[in-house]
C-alpha positions in Angstrom: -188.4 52.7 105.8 -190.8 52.3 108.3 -193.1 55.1 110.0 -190.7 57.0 112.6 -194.3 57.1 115.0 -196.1 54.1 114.8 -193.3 51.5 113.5 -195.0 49.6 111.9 -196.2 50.9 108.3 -194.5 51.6 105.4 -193.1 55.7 105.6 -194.5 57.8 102.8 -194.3 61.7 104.5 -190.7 62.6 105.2 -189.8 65.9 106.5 -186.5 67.7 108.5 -186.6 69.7 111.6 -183.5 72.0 112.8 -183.8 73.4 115.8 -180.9 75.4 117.1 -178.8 73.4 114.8 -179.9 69.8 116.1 -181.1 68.5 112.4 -183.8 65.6 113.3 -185.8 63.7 109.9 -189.2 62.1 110.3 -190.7 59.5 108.5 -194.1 58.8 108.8 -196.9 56.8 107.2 -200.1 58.7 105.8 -201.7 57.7 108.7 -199.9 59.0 111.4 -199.0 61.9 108.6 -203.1 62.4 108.8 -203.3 62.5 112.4 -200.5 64.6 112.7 -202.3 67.4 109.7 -199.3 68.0 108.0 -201.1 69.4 105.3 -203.4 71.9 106.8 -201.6 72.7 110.6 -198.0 72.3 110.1 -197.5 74.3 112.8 -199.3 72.0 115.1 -197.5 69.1 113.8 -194.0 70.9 114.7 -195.5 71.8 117.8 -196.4 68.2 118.4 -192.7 67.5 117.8 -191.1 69.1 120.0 -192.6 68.2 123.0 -191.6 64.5 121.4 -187.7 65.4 122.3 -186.8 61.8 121.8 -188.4 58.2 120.9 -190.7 56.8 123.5 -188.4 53.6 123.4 -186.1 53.3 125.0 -184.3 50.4 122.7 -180.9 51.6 120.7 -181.6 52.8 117.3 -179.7 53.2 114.6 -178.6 56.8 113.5 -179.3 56.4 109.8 -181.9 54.1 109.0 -183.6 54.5 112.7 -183.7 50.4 112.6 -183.6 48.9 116.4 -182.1 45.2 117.2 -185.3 44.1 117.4 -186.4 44.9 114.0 -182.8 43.7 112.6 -183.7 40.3 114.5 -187.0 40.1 113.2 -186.2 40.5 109.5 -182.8 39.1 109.5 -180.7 41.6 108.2 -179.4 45.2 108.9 -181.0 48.4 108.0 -177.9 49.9 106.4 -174.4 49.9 107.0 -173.9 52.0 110.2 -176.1 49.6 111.9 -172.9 47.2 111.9 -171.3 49.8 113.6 -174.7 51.3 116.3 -175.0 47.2 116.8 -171.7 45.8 116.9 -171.9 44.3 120.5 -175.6 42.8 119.6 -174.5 41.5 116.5 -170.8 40.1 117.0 -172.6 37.0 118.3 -175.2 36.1 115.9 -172.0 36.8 113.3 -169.9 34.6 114.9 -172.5 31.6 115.6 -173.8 32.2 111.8 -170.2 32.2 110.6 -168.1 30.2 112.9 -166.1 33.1 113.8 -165.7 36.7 112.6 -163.0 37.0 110.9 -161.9 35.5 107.5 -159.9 32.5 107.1 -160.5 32.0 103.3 -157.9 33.2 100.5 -156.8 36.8 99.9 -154.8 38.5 97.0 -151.5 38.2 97.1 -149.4 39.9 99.3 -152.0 40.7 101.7 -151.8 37.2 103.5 -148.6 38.9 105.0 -149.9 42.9 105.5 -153.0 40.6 107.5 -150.8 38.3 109.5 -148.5 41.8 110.9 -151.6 43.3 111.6 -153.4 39.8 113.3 -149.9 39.7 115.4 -150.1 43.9 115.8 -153.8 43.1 117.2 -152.8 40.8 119.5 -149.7 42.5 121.0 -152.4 45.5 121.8 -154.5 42.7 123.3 -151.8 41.6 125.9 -150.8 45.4 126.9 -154.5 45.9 127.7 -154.6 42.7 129.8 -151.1 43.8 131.3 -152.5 46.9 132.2 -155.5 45.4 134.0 -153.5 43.0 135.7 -151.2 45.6 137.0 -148.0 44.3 135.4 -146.6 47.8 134.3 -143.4 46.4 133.3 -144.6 43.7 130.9 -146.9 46.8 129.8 -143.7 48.4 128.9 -142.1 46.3 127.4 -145.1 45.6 125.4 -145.5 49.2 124.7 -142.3 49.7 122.8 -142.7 46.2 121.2 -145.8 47.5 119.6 -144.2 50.8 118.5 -141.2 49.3 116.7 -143.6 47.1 114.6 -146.3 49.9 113.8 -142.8 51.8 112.6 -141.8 48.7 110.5 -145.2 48.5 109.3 -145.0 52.2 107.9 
């Protein structure tokens, strides 16, 4: 994991703070764990930390691993798995352009080629009410509305 300060070295120092129940971790390197004195002021270390409410950068970063997009594009891979969730917009692309396409077209056990296809035609009906909607076409929405709830009740 890298240093939650500098972002660049190797973490070694981790600590939690709570503050009025808001529950933040730190990760630094013995560097910035150094300039911070954690061993001999840890008061002005905490100090230090709460004037730092948030990061000083402004990028996205993952809630778990604290990994940004640029970092994930750097190295090539994702921190963790909630970073498929924090990036899903940033990386739906690269997926699909790596993949050709993001969802999966290969075999499946048995039985769940036909739970996938009701779901796949499930997706899509929720797909056209939104578009409906948008388009102002409230009875095709309707109609598309009680389509979708007699096959979720099938599906059940």
């Amino acid at each position: 994991m890298l240093c939650s300060k500098c972002h660049k070295n190797e973490a070694s120092v981790y600590f939690k703070q709570n503050i009025n129940g808001e529950v933040r971790e730190y990760a630094l390197c013995p560097q910035c764990a150094a300039e911070a004195e954690l061993g001999f002021a840890p008061l002005n270390l905490f100090g230090s930390m709460l004037t730092q409410a948030k990061p000083k950068t402004d990028h996205k970063r993952c809630t778990l691993c604290s990994s940004d997009f640029s970092e994930i594009k750097k190295r090539g891979k994702v921190g963790c798995a909630q970073c498929y969730s924090v990036f899903a917009e940033e990386l739906k692309p690269m997926i699909e352009s790596i993949h050709r396409g993001a969802k999966h077209n290969g075999r499946a056990p048995e039985g769940y080629s036909e739970k996938r296809k009701a779901q796949n035609e499930l997706e899509a009906l929720k797909n056209e009410l939104r578009a409906a909607i948008e388009s102002e076409e409230y009875e095709r929405a309707a109609k598309l509305r009680d389509l979708i709830r007699e096959k979720e009740a099938d599906n059940d």
